[in-house]
C-alpha positions in Angstrom: 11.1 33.8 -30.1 8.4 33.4 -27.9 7.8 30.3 -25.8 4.4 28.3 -26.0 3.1 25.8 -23.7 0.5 23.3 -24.9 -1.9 22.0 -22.3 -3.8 18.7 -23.3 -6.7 17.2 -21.0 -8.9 15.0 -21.2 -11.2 13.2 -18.6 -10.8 9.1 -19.4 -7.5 7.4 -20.2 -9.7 5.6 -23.1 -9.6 9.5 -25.1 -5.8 8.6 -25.2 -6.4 5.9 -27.7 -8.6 7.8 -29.7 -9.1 11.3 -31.8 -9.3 13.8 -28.5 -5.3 13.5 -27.6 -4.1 13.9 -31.7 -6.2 16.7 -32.5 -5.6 18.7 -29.1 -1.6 18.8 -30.4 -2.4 19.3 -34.0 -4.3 22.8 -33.2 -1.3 23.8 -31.0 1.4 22.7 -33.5 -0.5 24.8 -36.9 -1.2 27.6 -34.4 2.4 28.1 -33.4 3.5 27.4 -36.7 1.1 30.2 -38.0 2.3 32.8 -35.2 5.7 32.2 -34.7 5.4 31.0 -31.5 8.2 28.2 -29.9 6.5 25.6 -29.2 8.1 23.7 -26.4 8.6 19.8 -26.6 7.7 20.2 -22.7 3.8 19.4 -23.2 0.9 20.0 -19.5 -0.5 16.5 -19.7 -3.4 15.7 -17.7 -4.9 12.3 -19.1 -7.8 10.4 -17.8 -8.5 13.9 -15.3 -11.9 15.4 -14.1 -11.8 18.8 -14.6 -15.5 19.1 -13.5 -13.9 18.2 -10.2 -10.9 20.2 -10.5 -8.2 17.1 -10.1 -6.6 19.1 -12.7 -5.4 21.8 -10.6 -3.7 19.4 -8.3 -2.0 17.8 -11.5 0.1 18.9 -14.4 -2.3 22.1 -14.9 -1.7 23.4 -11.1 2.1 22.6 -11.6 2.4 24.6 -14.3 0.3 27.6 -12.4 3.2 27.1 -9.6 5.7 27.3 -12.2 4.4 30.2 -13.8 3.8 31.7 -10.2 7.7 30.9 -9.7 8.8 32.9 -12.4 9.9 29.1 -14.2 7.4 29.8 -16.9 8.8 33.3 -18.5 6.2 36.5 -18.1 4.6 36.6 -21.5 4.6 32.9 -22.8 1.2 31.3 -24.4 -0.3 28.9 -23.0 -2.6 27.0 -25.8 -5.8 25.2 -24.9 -8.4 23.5 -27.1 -11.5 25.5 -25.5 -12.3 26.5 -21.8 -13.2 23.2 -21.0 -10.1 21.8 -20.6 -9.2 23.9 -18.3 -12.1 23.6 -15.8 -15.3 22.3 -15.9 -15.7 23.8 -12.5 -18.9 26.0 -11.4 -18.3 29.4 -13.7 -17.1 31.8 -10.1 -14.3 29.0 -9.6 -13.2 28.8 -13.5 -13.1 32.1 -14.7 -11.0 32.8 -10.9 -8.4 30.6 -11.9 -8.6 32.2 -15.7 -8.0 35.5 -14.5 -4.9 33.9 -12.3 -2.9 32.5 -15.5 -3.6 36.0 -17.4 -2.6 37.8 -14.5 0.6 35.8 -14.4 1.5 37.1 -17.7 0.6 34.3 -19.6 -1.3 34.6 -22.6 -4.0 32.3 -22.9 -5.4 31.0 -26.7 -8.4 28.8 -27.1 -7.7 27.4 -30.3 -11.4 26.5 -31.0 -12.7 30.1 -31.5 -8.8 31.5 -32.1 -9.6 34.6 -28.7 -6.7 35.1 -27.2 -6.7 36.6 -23.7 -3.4 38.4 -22.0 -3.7 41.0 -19.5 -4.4 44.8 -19.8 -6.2 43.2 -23.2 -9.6 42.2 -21.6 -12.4 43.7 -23.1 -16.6 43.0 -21.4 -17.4 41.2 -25.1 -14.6 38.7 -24.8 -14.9 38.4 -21.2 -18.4 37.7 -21.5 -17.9 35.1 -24.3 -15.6 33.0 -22.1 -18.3 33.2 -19.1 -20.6 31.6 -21.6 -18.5 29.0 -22.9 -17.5 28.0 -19.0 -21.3 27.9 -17.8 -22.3 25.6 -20.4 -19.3 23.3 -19.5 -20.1 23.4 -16.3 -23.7 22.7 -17.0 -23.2 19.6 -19.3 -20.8 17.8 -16.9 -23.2 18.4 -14.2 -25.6 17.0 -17.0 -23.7 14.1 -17.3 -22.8 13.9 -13.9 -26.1 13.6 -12.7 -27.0 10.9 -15.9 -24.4 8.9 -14.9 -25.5 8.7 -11.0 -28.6 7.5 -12.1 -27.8 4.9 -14.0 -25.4 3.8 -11.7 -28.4 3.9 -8.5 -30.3 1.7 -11.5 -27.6 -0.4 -11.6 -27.0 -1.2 -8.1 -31.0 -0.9 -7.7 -31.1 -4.0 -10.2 -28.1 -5.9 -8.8 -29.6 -6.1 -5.2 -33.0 -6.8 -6.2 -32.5 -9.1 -9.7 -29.4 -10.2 -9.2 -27.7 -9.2 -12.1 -24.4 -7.6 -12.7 -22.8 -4.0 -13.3 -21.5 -4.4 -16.7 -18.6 -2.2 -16.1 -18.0 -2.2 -12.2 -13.9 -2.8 -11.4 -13.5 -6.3 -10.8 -11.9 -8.3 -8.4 -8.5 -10.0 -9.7 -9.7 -13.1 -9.4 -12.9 -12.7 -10.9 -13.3 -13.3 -14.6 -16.3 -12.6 -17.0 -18.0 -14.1 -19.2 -21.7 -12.0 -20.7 -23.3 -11.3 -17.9 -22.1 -13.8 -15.5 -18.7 -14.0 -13.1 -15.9 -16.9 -13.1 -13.1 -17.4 -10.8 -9.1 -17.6 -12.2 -8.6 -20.7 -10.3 -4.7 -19.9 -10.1 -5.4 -16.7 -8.6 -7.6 -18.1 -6.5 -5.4 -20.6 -4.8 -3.4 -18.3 -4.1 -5.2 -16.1 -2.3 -6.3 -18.9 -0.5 -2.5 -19.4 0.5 -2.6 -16.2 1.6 -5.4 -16.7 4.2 -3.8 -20.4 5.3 -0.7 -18.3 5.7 -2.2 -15.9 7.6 -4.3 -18.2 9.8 -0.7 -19.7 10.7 0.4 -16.6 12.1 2.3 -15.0 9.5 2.3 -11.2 8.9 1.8 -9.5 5.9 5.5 -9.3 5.5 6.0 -12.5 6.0 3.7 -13.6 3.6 4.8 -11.2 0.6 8.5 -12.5 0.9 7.3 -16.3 0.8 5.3 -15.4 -2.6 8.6 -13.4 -4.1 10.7 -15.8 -3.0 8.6 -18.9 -4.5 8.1 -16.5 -7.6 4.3 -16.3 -7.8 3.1 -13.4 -10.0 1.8 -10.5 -9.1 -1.8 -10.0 -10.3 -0.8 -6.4 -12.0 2.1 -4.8 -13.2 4.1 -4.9 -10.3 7.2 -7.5 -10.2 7.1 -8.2 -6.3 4.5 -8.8 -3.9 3.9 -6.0 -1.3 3.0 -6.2 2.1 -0.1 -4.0 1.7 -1.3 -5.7 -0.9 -1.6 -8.7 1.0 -3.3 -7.0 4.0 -5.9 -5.6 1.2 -6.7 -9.3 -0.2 -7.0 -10.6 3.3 -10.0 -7.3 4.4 -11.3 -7.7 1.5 -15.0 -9.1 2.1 -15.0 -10.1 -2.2 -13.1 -13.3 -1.2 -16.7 -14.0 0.4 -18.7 -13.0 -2.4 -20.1 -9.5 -1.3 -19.6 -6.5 -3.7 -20.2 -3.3 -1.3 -21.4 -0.2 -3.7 -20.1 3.2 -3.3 -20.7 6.5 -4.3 -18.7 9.3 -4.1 -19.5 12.3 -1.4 -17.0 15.9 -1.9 -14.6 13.8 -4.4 -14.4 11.0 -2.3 -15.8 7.6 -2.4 -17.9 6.5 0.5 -20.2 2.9 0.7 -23.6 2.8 -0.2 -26.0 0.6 2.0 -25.2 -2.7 2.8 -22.4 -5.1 1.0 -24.2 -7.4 -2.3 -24.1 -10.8 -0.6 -23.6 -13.7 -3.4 -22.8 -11.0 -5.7 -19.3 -12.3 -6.8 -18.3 -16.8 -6.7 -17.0 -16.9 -2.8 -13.5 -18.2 -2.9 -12.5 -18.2 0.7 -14.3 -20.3 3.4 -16.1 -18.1 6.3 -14.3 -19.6 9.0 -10.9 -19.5 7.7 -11.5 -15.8 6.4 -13.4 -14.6 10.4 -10.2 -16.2 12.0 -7.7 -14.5 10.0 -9.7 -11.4 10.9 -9.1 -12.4 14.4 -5.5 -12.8 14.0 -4.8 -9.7 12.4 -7.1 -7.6 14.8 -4.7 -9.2 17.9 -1.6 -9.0 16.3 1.2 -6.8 17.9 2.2 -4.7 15.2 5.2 -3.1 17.5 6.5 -6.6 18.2 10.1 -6.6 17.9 9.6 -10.6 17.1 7.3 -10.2 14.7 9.1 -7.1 12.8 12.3 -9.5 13.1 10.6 -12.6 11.7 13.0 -14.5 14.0 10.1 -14.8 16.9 12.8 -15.7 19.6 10.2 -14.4 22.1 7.8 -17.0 21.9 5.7 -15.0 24.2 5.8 -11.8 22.6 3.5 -9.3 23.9 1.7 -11.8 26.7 4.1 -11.0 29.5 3.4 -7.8 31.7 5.0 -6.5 34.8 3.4 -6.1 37.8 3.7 -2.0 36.9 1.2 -2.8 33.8 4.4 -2.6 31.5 5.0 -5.2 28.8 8.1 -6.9 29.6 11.0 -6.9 26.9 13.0 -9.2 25.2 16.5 -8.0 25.6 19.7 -9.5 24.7 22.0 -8.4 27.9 24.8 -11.0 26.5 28.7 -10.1 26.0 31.8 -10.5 23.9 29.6 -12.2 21.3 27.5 -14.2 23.4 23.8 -14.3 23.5 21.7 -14.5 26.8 18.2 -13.1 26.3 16.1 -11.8 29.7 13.1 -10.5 29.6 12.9 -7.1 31.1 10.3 -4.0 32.5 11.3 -1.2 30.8 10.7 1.0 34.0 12.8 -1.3 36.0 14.7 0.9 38.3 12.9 3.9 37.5 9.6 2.8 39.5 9.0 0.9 42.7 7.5 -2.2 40.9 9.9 -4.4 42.0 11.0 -5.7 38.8 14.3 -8.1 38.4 15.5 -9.8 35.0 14.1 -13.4 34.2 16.6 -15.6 31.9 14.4 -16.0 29.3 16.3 -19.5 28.5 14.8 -21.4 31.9 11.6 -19.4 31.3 10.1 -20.3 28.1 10.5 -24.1 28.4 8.7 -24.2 32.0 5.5 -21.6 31.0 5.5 -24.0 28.2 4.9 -27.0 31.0 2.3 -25.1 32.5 0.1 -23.9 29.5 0.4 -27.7 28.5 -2.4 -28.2 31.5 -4.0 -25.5 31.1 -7.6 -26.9 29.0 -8.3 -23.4 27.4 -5.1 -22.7 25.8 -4.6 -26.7 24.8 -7.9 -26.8 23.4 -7.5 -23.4 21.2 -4.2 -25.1 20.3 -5.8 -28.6 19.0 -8.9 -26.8 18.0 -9.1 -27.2 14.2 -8.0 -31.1 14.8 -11.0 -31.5 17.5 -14.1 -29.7 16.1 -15.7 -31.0 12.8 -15.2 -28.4 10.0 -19.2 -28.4 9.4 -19.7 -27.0 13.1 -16.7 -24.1 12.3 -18.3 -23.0 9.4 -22.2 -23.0 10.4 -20.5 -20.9 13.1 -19.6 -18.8 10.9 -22.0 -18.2 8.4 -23.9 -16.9 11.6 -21.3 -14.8 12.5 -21.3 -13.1 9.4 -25.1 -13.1 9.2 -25.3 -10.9 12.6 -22.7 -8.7 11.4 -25.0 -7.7 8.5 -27.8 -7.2 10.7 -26.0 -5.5 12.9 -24.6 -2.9 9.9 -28.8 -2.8 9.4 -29.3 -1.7 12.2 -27.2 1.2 12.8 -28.6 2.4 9.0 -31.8 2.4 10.4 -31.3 3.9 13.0 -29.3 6.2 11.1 -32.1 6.7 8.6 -34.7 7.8 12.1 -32.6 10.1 13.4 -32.3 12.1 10.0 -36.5 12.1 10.4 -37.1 9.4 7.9 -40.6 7.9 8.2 -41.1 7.0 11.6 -43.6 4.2 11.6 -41.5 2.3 8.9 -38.8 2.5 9.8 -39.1 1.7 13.6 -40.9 -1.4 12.3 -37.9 -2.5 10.3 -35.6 -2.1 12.8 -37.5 -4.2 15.1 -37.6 -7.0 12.6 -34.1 -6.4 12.5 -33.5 -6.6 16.0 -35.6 -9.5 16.4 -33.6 -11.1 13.7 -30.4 -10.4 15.7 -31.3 -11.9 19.0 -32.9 -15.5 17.2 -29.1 -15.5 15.2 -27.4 -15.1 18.9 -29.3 -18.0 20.1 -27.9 -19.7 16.9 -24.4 -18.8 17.4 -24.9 -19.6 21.5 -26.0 -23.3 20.8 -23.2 -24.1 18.1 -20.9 -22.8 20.6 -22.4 -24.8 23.3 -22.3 -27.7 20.5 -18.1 -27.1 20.0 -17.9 -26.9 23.6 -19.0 -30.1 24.4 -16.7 -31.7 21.5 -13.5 -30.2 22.8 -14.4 -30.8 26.1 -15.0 -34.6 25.0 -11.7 -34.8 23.2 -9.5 -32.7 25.9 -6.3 -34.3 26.6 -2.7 -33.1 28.2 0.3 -32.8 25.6 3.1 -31.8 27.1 4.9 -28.7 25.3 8.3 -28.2 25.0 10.8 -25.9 22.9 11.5 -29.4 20.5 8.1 -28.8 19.9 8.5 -25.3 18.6 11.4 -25.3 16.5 10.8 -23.5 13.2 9.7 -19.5 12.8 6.4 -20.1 12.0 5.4 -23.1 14.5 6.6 -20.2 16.9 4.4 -17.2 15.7 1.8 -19.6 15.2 1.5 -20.4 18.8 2.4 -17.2 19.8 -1.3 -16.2 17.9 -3.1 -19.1 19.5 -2.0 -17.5 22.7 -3.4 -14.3 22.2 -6.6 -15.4 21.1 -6.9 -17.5 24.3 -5.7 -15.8 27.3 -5.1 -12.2 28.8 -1.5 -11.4 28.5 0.5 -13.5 32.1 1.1 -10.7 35.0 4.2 -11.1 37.1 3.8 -10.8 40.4 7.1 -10.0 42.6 7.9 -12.0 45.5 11.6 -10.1 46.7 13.5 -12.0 44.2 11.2 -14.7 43.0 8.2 -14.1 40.9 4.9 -15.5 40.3 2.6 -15.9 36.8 -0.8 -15.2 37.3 -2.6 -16.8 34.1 -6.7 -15.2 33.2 -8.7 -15.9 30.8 -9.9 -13.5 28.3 -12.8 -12.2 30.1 -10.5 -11.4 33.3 -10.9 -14.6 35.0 -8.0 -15.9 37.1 -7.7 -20.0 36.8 -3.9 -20.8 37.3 -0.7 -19.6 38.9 2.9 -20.3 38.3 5.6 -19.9 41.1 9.2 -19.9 40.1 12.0 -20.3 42.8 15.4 -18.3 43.0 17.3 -18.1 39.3 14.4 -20.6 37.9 15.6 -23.4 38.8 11.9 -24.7 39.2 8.1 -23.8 39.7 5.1 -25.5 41.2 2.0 -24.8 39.3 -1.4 -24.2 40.5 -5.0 -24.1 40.1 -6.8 -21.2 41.8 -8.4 -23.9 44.5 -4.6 -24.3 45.3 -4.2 -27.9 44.0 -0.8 -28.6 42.4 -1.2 -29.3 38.9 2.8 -29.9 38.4 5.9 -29.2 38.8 8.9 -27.9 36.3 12.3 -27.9 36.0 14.8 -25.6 34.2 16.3 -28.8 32.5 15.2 -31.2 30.1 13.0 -32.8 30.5 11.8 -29.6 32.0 8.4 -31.7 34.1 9.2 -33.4 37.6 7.1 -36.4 37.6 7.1 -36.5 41.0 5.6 -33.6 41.8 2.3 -34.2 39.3 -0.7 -33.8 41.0 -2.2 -37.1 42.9 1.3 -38.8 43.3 2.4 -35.8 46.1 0.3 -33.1 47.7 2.5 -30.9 48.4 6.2 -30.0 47.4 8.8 -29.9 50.2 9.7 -25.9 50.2 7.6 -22.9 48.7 10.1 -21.3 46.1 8.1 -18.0 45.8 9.2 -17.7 49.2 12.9 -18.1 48.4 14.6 -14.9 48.2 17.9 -14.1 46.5 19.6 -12.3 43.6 18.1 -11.4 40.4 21.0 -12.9 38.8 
């Protein structure tokens, strides 16, 4: 008996609930029945599938083409279809081409509307002609409705920038409920996003932060039973949390945004500041860090330590017969003239630790959010956020010029908006100037040590703080001593560290060459009597002291 295939398609998954799905089987099921056809249990599904776009061909409909093409499918099977238009929607050239492919395959094809049936070495002009009819007008009404529903989508948007209301049936955010015409926030949800970000602004990754939430056994928002890291990174991009819808429309299949975000379009759930500094965080954060994949962050310093080769130096566990003894390490040591030797990473952290503990711009980023008043963070902010729209206005004008828009107009615009830009800079420059003077005011020394960094994410906490504050340290190579040569982010050198032979101390220094302090290698890693004012000068230089590595 002769196999049949029955191929079911329709555009929205909502046509699966309804008539379209049942009556699409029935006519395959009576028309087998009536022509002695197997019918296979095997059913081409696409649901909820464009075929004006032709998703179907990369679907269930294209697999079955490959199968066919294989020799899977058996030359001279039927392949039944309600009408042309579920197989393409497609311009007329591009449907009846992939027609002619399934007939040429040496499938027969029914449309069980009109009851044709099409096979090779069969085709006749009438028939032929018939099925270019039928796939022009599908063609045209999708293009019909295509078009419709662009327009009342622009009409939509249109109205939600200019009136403020709401797209009726725009995807919502998870956290966003509805009520008529208006938005809510699931407070639950919300929280939790919000523990999200405070994790985030901690230093955690979004690993880290997915594992937390499966571990405390907060539900997922969907389907899903655990947490994934990429879903966390998408809630903490994601400009919604501040309120801003961004429109899109779609460009050759694809989605692509459509002027500037909806500002106070959805309730803002996330404060500005906390949701600008997480942006910070995750733009610096190493994502090759051995630490940070580990979640162990035994490099406190991970990724801030380069040789004097421009290298990053490693943490490496060189330790035997069970025993652990970390150095950090140039991985071109040996292989290039740098000069590199191994530094026990043991008597290293706690002494850097000494120095950045005088060092104002790291203690200040440290204390930071203990020492500025939350109302000058988030009027910071706000005008961050507001010359990042202006400047997204800018490049759209200037956009919209280049592609010979009207001139006069549009160069007057983009002056306002330039005009705009520079007042908001003079904004941001005197509520920085404002924060300055409050740190400044509050600045005091407190000493650091590894006590004070005990758990995982105390560590990768710091290790952030770090980033955000200073260029990464640069060793300098003195025989078999070594120097740290601390800068600020905009290249600025304010501080240098000198370690002697095996660590055993360094003398720290501003760049006028007063002595700051002095470490140790043991608790309580600071020698008092080397602090600046009680001694000038130490009795031997140790970056002078030469000796082994080891």
């Amino acid at each position: 008996m002769t196999k049949a295939y029955s191929y079911l398609r329709f555009s929205t998954s909502r046509q699966a609930q309804g008539d379209s799905y049942r009556r699409q089987i029935e006519l395959a099921e009576n028309y087998a029945a009536d022509h002695g056809l197997d019918l296979q249990d095997l059913r081409i599904e696409d649901m909820g599938v464009s075929a004006f776009r032709g998703d179907n061909r990369d679907g269930a409909l294209g697999s079955f083409i490959q199968a066919a093409r294989d020799e899977v499918i058996e030359v001279g099977s039927y392949l039944l279809v309600e009408s042309h238009d579920r197989l393409s929607r497609q311009p007329v050239e591009v449907a009846m081409q992939q027609f002619l492919e399934i007939i040429n395959l040496g499938v027969t094809v029914v449309t069980l509307l009109d009851m044709r049936v099409f096979r090779a070495g069969e085709l006749d002009t009438f028939s032929l002609m018939g099925s270019l009819i039928n796939m022009s007008r599908a063609n045209e009404e999708s293009e019909t409705k295509s078009r419709r529903g662009a327009a009342a989508w622009q009409q939509r948007r249109t109205q939600a920038r200019e009136t403020g209301s709401t797209v009726s049936n725009a995807r919502l955010p998870s956290w966003v409920t509805r009520d008529g015409s208006s938005f809510g926030v699931d407070e639950e949800r919300a929280g939790i996003i919000n523990q999200m970000f405070e994790m985030a602004k901690g230093g955690a990754g979004y690993a880290q932060i997915a594992k937390h939430l499966n571990t405390t056994c907060v539900q997922t928002f969907g389907k899903g039973e655990q947490w994934r890291p990429a879903s966390i990174g998408n809630f903490l991009k994601s400009r919604s949390v501040l309120g801003e819808w961004q429109p899109h429309r779609r460009v050759d299949g694809k989605r692509v945004p459509e002027g500037d975000p909806i500002v106070n379009y959805y309730p803002q759930i996330v404060a500005p500041a906390l949701f600008l500094d997480v942006q910070r965080q995750v733009a610096l954060r190493n994502k090759h860090s051995g630490s940070n994949r580990s979640g162990t962050y035994k490099n406190l310093f991970s990724g801030m330590v380069v040789c004097s080769c421009g290298n990053r130096m490693v943490h490496h566990n060189k330790g035997t017969s069970g025993v652990d003894r970390y150095y950090l390490v140039c991985p071109l040591s040996g292989v290039t003239e740098c000069g590199a030797g191994y530094i026990l990473y043991g008597d290293f952290e706690p002494q850097v630790l000494v120095a950045l503990s005088h060092m104002s711009k790291v203690m200040v980023r440290v204390r930071e959010r203990d020492v500025i008043g939350k109302v000058k963070q988030e009027q910071l902010a706000e005008i961050t956020l507001k010359i990042e729209k202006s400047d997204r206005k800018a490049v759209n004008l200037a956009g919209a010029i280049a592609e010979g828009g009207k001139l006069a107009s549009l160069v007057a615009l983009l002056a306002s908006v330039e005009a705009e830009r520079e007042a908001l800079r003079v904004e941001q420059l005197a509520v920085e100037e404002d924060i300055e003077k409050i740190t400044l005011a509050e600045q005091k020394v407190q000493l650091l040590s590894p006590d004070t960094l005990e758990t995982t994410e105390a560590r990768q906490a710091f290790n952030m703080q770090l980033k955000q504050s200073i260029n990464p340290m640069s060793i300098q190579w003195g025989g078999n001593a070594f120097a740290i040569v601390y800068a600020s982010l905009d290249g600025e050198l304010f501080m240098e560290q000198e370690f002697s032979y095996k660590l055993a101390s360094s003398i720290v220094r501003d760049m006028d060459g007063h002595i700051v302090c002095c470490t140790k290698a043991e608790a309580p890693y600071i020698d008092n009597a080397w602090i600046e004012g009680m001694r000038s000068e130490p009795d031997s230089e140790p970056f002078e002291t030469v000796g082994d590595s080891e």
